[in-house]
DOPA-922633 format. One record per residue: chain; residue in one letter; residue number from 0; x, y, z of N, C-alpha, C in turn. Coordinates in Angstrom, 2 decimals. Layout:
REM residues N
@kette:A&rest:a&nr:NUM&n.east:X&n.north:Y&n.up:Z&ca.east:X&ca.north:Y&ca.up:Z&c.east:X&c.north:Y&c.up:Z;
...
END
This chain:
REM residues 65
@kette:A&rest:x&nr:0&n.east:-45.68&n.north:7.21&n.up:-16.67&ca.east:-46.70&ca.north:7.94&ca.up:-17.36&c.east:-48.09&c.north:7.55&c.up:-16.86;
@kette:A&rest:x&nr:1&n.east:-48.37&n.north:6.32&n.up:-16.75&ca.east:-49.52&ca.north:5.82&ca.up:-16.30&c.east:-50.09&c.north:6.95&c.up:-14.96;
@kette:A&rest:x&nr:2&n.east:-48.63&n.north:6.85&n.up:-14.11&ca.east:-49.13&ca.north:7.09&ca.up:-12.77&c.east:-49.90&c.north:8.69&c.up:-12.67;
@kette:A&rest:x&nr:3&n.east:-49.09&n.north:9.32&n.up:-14.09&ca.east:-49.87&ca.north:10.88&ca.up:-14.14&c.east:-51.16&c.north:10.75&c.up:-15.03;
@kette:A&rest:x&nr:4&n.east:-51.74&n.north:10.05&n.up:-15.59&ca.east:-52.93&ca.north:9.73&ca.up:-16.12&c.east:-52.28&c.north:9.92&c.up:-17.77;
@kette:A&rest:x&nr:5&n.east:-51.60&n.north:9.71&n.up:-18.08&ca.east:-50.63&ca.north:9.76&ca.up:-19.69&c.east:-50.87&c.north:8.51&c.up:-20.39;
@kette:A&rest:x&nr:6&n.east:-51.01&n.north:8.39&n.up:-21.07&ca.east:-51.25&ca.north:7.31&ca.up:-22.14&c.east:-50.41&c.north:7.44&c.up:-23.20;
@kette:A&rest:x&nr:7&n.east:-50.20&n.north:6.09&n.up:-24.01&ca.east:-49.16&ca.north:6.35&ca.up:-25.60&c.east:-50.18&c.north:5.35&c.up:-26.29;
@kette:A&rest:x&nr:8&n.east:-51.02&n.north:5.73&n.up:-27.48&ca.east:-50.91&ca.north:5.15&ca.up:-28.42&c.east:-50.61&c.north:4.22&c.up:-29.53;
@kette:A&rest:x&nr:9&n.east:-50.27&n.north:2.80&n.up:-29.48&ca.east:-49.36&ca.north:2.15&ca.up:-29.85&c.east:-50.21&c.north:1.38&c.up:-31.12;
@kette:A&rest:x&nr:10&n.east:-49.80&n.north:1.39&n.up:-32.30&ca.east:-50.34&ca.north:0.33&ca.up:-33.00&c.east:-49.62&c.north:-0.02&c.up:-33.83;
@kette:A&rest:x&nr:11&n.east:-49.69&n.north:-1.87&n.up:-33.78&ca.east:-49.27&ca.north:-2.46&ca.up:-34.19&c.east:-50.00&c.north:-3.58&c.up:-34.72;
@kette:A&rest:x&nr:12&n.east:-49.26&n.north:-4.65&n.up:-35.21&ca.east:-50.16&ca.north:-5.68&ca.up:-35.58&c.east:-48.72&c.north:-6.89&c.up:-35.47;
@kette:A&rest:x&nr:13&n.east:-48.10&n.north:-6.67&n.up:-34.64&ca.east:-46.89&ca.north:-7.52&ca.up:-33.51&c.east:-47.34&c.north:-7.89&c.up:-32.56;
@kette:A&rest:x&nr:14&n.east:-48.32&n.north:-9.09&n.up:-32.37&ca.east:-49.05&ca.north:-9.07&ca.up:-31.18&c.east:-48.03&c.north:-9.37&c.up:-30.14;
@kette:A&rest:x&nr:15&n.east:-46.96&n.north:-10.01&n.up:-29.94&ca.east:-46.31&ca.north:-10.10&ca.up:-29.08&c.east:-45.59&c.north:-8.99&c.up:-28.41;
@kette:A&rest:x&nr:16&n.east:-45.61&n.north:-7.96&n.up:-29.31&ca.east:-44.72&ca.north:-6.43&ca.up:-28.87&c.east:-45.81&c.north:-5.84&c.up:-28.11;
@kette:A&rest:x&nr:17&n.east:-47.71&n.north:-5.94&n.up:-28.91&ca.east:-48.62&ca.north:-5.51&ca.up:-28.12&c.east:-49.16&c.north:-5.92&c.up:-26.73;
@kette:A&rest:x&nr:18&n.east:-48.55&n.north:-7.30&n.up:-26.64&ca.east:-48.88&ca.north:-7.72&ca.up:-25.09&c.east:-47.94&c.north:-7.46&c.up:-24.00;
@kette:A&rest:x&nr:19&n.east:-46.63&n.north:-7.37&n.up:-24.78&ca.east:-45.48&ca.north:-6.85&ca.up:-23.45&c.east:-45.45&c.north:-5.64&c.up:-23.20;
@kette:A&rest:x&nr:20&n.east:-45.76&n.north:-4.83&n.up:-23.96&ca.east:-46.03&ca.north:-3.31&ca.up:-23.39&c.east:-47.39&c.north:-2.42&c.up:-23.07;
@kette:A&rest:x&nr:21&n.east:-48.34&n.north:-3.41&n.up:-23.26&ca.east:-49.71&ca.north:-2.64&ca.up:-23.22&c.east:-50.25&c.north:-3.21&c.up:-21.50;
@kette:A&rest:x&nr:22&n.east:-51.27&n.north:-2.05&n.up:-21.44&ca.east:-51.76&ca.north:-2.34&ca.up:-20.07&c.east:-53.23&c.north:-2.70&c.up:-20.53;
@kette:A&rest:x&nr:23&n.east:-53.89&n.north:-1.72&n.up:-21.78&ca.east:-55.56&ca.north:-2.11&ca.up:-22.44&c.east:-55.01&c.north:-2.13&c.up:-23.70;
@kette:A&rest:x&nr:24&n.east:-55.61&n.north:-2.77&n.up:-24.24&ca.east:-55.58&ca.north:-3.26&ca.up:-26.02&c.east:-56.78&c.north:-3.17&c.up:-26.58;
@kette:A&rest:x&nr:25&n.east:-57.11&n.north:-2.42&n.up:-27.84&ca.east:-58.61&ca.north:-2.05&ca.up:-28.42&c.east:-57.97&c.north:-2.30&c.up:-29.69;
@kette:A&rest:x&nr:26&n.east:-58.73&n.north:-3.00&n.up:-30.22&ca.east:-58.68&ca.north:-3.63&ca.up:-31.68&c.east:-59.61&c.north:-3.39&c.up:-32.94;
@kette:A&rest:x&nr:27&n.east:-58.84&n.north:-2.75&n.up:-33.91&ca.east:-59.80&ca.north:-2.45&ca.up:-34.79&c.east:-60.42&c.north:-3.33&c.up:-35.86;
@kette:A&rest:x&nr:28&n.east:-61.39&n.north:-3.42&n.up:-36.69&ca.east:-61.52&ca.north:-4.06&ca.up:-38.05&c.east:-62.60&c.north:-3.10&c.up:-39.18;
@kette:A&rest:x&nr:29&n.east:-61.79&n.north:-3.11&n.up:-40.21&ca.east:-62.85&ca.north:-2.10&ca.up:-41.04&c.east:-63.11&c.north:-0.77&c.up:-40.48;
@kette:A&rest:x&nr:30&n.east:-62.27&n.north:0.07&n.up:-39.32&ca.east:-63.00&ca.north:1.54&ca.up:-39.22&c.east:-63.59&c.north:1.06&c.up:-37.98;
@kette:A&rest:x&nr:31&n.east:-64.41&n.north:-0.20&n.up:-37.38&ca.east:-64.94&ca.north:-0.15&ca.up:-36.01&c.east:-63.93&c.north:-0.68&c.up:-35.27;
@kette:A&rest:x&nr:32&n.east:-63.90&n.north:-0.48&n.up:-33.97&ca.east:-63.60&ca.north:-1.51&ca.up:-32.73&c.east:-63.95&c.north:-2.57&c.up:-32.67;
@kette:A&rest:x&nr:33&n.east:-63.86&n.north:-3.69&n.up:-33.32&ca.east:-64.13&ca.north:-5.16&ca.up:-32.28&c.east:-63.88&c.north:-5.40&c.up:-31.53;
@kette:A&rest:x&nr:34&n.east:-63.14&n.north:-4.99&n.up:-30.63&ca.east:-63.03&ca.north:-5.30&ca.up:-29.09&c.east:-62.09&c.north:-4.81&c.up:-28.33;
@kette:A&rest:x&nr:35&n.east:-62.09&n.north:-4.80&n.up:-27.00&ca.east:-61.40&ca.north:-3.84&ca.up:-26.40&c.east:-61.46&c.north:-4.88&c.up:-24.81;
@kette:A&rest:x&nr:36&n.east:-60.21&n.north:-4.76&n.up:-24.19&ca.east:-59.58&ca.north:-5.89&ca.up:-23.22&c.east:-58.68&c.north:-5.53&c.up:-22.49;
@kette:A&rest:x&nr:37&n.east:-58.38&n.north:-5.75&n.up:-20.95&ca.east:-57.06&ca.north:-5.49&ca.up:-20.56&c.east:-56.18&c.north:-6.47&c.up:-21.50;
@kette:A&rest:x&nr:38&n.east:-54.61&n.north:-5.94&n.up:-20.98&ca.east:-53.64&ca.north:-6.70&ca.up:-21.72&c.east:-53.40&c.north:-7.97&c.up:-21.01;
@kette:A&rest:x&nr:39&n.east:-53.41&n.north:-8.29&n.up:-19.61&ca.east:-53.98&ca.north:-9.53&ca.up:-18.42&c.east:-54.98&c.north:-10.49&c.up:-19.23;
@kette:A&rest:x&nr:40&n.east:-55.97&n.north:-9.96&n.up:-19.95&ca.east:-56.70&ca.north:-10.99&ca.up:-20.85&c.east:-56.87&c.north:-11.19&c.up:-22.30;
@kette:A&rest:x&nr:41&n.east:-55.75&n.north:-10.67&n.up:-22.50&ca.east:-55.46&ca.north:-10.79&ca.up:-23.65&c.east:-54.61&c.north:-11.80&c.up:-24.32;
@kette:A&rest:x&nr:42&n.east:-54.65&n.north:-12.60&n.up:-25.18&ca.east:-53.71&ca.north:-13.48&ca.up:-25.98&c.east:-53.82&c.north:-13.04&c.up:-27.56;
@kette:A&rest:x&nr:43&n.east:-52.58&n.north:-13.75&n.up:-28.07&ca.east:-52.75&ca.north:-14.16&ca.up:-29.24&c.east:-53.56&c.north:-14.68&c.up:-30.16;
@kette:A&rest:x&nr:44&n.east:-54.19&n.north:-15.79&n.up:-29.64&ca.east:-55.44&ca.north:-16.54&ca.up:-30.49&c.east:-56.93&c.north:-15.56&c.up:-30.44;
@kette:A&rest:x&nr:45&n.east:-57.29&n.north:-14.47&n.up:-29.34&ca.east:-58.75&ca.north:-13.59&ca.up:-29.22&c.east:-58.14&c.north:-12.71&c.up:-30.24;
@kette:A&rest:x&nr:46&n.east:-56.97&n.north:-12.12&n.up:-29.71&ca.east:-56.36&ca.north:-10.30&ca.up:-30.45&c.east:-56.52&c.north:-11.13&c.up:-32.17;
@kette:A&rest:x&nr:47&n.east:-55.95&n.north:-12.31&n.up:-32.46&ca.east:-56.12&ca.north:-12.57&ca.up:-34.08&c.east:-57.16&c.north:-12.96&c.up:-34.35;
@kette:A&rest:x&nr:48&n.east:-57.93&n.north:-12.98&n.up:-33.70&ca.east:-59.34&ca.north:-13.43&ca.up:-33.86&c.east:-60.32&c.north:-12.06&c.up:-34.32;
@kette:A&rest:x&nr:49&n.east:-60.14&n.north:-10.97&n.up:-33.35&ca.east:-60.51&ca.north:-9.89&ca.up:-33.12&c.east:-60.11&c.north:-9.14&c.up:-34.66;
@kette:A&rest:x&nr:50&n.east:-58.53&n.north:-9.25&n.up:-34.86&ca.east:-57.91&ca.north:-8.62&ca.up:-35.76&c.east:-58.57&c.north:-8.81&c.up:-37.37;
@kette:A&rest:x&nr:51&n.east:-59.56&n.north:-10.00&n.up:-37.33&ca.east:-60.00&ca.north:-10.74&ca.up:-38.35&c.east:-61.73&c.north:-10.21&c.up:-38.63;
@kette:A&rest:x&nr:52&n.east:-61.83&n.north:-9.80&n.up:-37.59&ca.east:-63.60&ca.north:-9.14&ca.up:-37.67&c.east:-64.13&c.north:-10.32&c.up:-36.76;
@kette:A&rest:x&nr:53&n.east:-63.85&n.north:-10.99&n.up:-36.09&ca.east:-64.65&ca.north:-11.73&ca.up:-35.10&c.east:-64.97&c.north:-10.84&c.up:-33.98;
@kette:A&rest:x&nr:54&n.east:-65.55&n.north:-11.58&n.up:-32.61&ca.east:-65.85&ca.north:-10.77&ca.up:-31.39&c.east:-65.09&c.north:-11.54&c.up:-30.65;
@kette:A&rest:x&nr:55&n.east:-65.08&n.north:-10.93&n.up:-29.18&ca.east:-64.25&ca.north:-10.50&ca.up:-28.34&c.east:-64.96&c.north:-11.88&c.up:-27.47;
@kette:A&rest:x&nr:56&n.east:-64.39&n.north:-13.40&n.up:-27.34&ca.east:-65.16&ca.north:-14.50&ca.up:-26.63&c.east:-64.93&c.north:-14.15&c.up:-25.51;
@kette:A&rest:x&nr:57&n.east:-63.37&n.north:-13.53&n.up:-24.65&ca.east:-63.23&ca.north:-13.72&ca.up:-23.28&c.east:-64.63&c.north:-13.62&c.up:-22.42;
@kette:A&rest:x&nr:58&n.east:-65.12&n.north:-12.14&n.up:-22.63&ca.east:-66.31&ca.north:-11.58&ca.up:-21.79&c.east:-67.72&c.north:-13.37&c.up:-21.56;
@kette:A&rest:x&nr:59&n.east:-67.69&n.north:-13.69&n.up:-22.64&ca.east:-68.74&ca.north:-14.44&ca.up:-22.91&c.east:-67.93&c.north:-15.70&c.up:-22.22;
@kette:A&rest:x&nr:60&n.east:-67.17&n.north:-16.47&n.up:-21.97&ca.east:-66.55&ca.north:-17.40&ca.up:-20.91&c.east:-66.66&c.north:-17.34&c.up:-19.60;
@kette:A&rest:x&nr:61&n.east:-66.06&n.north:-15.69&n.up:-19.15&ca.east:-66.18&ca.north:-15.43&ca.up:-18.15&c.east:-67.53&c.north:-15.45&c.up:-17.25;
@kette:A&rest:x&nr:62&n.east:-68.87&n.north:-15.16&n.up:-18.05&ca.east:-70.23&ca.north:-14.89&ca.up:-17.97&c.east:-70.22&c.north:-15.95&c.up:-17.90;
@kette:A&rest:x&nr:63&n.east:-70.04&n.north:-17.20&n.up:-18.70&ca.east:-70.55&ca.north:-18.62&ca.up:-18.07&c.east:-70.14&c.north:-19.53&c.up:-16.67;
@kette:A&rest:x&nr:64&n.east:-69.21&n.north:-18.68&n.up:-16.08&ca.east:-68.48&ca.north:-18.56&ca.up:-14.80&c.east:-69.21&c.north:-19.10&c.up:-13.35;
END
């Protein structure tokens, strides 16, 4: 699907089901996005972080690079 430009929709709150099958992961809280990530930089401890109304640290690590 990817390769024809197709996408699926997936939501869950299984983060482990969301990292083995996702390629981008966008995370909601309250109605907004808190953050949005490939699935390559994604873990468990940001996505529950994210899932909680925090922000998205990877970007801000990487920047101190």
């Amino acid at each position: 699907m990817k390769e024809k430009g197709l996408g699926v929709l997936l939501i869950s709150a299984d983060l482990e089901e969301l990292l083995s099958l996702s390629d981008r992961i966008v995370v909601m809280y309250e109605g907004k996005i808190s953050g949005r990530m490939d699935a390559s930089e994604a873990n468990e401890d940001n996505l529950g972080l994210l899932m909680m109304g925090g922000h998205d640290t990877t970007k801000e690590e990487h920047a101190h690079e």
